[in-house]
C-alpha positions as CSV (number, residue, x, y, z in Angstrom):
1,X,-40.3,51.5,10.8
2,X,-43.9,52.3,11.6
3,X,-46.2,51.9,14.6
4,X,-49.7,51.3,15.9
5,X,-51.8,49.6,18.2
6,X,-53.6,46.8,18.3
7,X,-57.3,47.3,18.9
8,X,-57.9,44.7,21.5
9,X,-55.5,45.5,24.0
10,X,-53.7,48.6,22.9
11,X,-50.5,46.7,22.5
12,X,-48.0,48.8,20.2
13,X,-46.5,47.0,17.0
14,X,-43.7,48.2,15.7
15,X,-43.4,47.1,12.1
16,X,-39.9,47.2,9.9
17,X,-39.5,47.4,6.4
18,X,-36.5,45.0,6.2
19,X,-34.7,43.0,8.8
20,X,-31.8,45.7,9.1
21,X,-34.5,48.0,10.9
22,X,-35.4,45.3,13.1
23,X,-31.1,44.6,13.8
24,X,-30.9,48.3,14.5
25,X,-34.1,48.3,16.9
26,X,-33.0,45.8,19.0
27,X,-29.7,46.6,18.8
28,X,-30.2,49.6,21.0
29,X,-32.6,47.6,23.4
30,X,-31.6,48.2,27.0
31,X,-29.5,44.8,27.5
32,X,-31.0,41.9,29.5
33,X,-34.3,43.9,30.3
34,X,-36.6,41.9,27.6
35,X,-37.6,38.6,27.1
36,X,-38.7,37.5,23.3
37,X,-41.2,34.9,21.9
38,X,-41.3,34.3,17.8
39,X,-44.2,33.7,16.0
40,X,-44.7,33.0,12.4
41,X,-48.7,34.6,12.8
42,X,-49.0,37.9,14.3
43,X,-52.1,37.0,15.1
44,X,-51.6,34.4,17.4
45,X,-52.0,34.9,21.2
46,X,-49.7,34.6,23.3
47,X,-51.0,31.1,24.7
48,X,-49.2,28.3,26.9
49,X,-50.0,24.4,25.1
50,X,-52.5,24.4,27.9
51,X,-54.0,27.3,28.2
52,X,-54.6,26.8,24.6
53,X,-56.3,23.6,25.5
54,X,-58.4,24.9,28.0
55,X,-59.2,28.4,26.9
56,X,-62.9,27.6,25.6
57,X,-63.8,27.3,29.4
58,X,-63.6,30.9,29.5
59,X,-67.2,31.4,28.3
60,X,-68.1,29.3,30.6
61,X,-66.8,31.2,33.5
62,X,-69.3,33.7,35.6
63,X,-67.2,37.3,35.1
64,X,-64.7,37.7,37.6
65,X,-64.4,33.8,38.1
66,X,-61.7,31.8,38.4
67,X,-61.7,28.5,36.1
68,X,-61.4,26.3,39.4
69,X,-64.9,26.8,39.6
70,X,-66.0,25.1,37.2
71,X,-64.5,21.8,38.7
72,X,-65.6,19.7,41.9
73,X,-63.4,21.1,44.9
74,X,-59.3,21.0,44.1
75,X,-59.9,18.8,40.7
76,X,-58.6,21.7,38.4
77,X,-55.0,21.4,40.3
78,X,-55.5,17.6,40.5
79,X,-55.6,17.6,36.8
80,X,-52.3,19.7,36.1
81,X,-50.7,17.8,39.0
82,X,-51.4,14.6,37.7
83,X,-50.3,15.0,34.1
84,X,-46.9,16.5,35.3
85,X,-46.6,13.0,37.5
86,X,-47.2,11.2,35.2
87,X,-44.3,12.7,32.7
88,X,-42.4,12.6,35.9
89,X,-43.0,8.6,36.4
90,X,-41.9,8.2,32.7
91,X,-38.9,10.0,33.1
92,X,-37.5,7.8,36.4
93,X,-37.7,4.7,33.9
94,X,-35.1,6.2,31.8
95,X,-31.4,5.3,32.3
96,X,-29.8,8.0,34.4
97,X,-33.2,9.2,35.7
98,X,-31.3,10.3,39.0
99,X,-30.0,13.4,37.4
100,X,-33.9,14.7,37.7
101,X,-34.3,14.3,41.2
102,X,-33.7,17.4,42.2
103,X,-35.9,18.9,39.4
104,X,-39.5,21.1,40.8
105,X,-42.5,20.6,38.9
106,X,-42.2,23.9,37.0
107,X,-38.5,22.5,35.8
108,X,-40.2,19.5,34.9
109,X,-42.7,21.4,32.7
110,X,-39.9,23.3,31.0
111,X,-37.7,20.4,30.4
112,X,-41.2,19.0,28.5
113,X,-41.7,21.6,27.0
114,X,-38.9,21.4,24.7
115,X,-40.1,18.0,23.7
116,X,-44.0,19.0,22.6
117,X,-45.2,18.7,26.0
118,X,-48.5,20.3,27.1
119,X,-47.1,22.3,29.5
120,X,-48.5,25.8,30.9
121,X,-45.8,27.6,30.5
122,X,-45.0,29.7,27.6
123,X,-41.3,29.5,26.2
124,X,-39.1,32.8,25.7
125,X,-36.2,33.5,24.8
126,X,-33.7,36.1,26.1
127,X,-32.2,36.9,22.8
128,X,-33.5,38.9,19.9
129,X,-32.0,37.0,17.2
130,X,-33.4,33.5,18.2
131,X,-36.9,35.0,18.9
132,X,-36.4,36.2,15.3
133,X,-35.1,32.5,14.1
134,X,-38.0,30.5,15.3
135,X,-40.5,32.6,13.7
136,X,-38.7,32.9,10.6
137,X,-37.9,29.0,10.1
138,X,-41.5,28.1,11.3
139,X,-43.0,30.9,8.3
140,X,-39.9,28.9,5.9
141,X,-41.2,25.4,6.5
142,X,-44.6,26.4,6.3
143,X,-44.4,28.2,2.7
144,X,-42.3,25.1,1.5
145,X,-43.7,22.5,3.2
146,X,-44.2,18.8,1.0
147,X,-47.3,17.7,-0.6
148,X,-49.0,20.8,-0.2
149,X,-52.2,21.7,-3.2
150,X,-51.3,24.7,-5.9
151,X,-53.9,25.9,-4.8
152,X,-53.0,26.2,-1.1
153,X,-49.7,27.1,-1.8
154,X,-51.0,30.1,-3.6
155,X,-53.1,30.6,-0.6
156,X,-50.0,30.5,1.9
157,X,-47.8,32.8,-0.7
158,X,-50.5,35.1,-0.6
159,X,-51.3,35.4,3.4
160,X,-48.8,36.1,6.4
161,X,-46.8,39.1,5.1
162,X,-45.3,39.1,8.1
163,X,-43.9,37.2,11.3
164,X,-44.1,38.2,14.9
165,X,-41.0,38.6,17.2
166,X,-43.1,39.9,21.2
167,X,-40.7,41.7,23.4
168,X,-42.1,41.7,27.4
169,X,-40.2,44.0,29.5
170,X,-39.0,41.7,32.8
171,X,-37.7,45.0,34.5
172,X,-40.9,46.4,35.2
173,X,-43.6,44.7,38.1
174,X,-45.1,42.6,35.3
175,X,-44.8,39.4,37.6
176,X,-46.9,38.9,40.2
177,X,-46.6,35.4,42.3
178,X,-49.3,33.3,41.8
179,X,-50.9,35.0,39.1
180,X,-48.1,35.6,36.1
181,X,-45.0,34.2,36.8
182,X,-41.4,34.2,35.5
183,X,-39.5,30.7,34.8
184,X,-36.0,30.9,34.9
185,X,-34.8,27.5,36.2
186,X,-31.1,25.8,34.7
187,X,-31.5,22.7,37.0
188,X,-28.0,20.1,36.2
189,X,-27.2,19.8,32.7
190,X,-30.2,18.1,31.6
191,X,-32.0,20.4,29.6
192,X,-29.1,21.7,27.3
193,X,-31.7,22.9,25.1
194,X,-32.8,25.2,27.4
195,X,-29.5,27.2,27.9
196,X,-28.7,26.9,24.2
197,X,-31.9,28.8,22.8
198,X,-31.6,31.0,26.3
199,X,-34.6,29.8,26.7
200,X,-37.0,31.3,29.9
201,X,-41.0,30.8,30.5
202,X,-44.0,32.5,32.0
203,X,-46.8,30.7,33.7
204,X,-50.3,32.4,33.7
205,X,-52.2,31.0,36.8
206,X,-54.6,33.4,37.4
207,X,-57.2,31.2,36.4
208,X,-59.6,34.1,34.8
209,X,-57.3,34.6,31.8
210,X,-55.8,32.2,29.2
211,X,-53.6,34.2,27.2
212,X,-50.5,37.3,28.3
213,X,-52.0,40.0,26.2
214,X,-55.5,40.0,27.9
215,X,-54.2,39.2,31.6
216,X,-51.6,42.6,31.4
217,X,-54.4,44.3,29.5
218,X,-56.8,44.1,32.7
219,X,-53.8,44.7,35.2
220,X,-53.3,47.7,33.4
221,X,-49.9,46.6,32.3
222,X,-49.7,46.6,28.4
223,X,-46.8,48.9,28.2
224,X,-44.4,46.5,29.4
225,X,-45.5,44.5,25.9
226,X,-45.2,45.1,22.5
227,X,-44.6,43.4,18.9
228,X,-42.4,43.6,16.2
229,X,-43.1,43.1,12.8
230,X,-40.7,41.7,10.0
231,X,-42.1,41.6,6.5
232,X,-41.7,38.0,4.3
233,X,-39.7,39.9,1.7
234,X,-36.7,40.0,4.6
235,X,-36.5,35.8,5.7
236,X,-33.7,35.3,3.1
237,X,-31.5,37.4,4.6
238,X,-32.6,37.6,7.8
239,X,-32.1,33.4,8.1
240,X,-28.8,34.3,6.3
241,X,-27.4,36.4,8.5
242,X,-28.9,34.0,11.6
243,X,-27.1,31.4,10.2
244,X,-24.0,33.3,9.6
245,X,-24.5,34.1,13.2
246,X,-24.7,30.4,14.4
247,X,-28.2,30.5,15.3
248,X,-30.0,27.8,13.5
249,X,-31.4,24.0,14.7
250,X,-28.0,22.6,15.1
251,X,-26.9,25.2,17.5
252,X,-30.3,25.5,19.6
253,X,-31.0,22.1,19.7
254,X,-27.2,20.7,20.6
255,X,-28.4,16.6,20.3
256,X,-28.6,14.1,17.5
257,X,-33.2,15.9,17.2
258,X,-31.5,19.3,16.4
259,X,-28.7,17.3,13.7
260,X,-31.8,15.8,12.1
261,X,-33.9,19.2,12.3
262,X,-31.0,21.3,10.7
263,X,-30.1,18.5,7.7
264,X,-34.0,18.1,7.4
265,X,-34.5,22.3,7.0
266,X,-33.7,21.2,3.1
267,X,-36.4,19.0,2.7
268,X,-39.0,21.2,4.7
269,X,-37.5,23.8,2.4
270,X,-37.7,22.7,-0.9
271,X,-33.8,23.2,-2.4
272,X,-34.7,25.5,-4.9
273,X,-36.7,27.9,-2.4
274,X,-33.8,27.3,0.4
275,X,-31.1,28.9,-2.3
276,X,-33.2,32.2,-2.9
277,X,-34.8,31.9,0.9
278,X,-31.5,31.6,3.2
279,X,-28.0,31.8,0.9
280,X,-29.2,33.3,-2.7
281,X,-28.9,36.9,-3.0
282,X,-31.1,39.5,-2.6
């Protein structure tokens, strides 16, 4: 296992040379006192659907600035308000829409948010090994996926020798209310989804920053984050052993999506790839 630190915001990456280092690392994590988020790039941010959406504003913002500035009195709230209402409205048409009553707006946006919404909040996980799964079977399909060029194939086999798993340390004052917030809401049984994948959210609403790494950065906060690194040459048995381990689509999405996600994994996959990738030997 090696470390260093990113140059942007001094955020220490720990990298592994297989996925038994990364087992034994997280093995000994303090229990319940991290929050994960997979990523098949490394260098992604760490960016909500929105504030992915909405992060070219930034240069547009006078230093020090919020991004509500930039829009005619409340109008920056009126937009996120609005959109939630209307997924809201569409929701009450379904059949048993009373079950959602109850929901707040930031349950709303989490309960979308496992359907592609463009929510702001940011989805976690509170276990390791799914963290690990979602940026594993993301780098899979993406490798395998259909009607891809030689040529880019090639490309993709050549690039991302590694996937991201982020570990943010929720026992430390990393939340502040308002600004960076933690989303830990199981309304009814509704969002089964949710409590499968363990599944937890941040919300960023500072309105000066658009991504976690740069808002902890300038609160002076980066040690409560940090990345690990799992090399390519460690997704066979890493997804193996995940699998072995019931963590795969079926299990973290328990409806008929995640029974067409899992069967479908072999065609995103292409059969001879899946044999060496997940179940061949190594």
């Amino acid at each position: 296992m090696g470390h260093r630190m990113t140059t942007e915001t001094s955020v220490e990456v720990r990298t592994f040379t297989d996925w038994d280092g990364y087992l034994g690392h997280v093995r000994a994590m303090p229990k319940d006192a991290y929050i994960f988020r997979g990523q098949r790039d490394p260098g992604w941010k760490l960016q909500s659907p929105w504030d992915r959406n909405i992060a070219w504003m930034k240069d547009c913002l006078p230093q020090g600035a919020s991004i509500e500035t930039l829009f005619y009195r409340n109008t920056y709230k009126g937009n996120t308000d609005a959109f939630v209402a209307s997924f809201k409205n569409n929701i009450r048409k379904l059949p048993d829409s009373e079950r959602f009553e109850p929901y707040t707006d930031n349950a709303f946006w989490a309960l979308g948010r496992h359907y592609e919404l463009i929510s702001p909040l940011l989805d976690w996980t509170r276990s390791p090994f799914i963290g690990a799964f979602f940026s594993l079977i993301d780098l899979a399909k993406w490798l395998c996926g259909e009607d891809l060029s030689g040529e880019e194939r090639l490309r993709r086999e050549k690039s991302n020798p590694r996937v991201a798993v982020w570990a943010l340390r929720v026992t430390e004052p990393v939340f502040q209310k308002g600004s960076f917030e933690l989303v830990d809401e199981y309304p009814s049984a509704a969002n089964e989804r949710q409590k499968a994948q363990e599944g937890v959210f941040t919300r960023l609403r500072d309105g000066r920053h658009f991504d976690v790494e740069s808002y902890l950065a300038d609160s002076g906060k980066t040690g409560s984050l940090y990345r690990m690194e799992i090399p390519r040459e460690a997704a066979g048995k890493a997804l193996r052993d995940l699998h072995d381990r019931r963590i795969h689509y079926a299990s973290l999405y328990p409806d008929l999506d995640g029974a067409v996600r899992y069967a479908n994994t072999l065609r995103f996959v292409h059969p001879e790839a899946w044999g060496s990738l997940v179940f061949g030997n190594e």
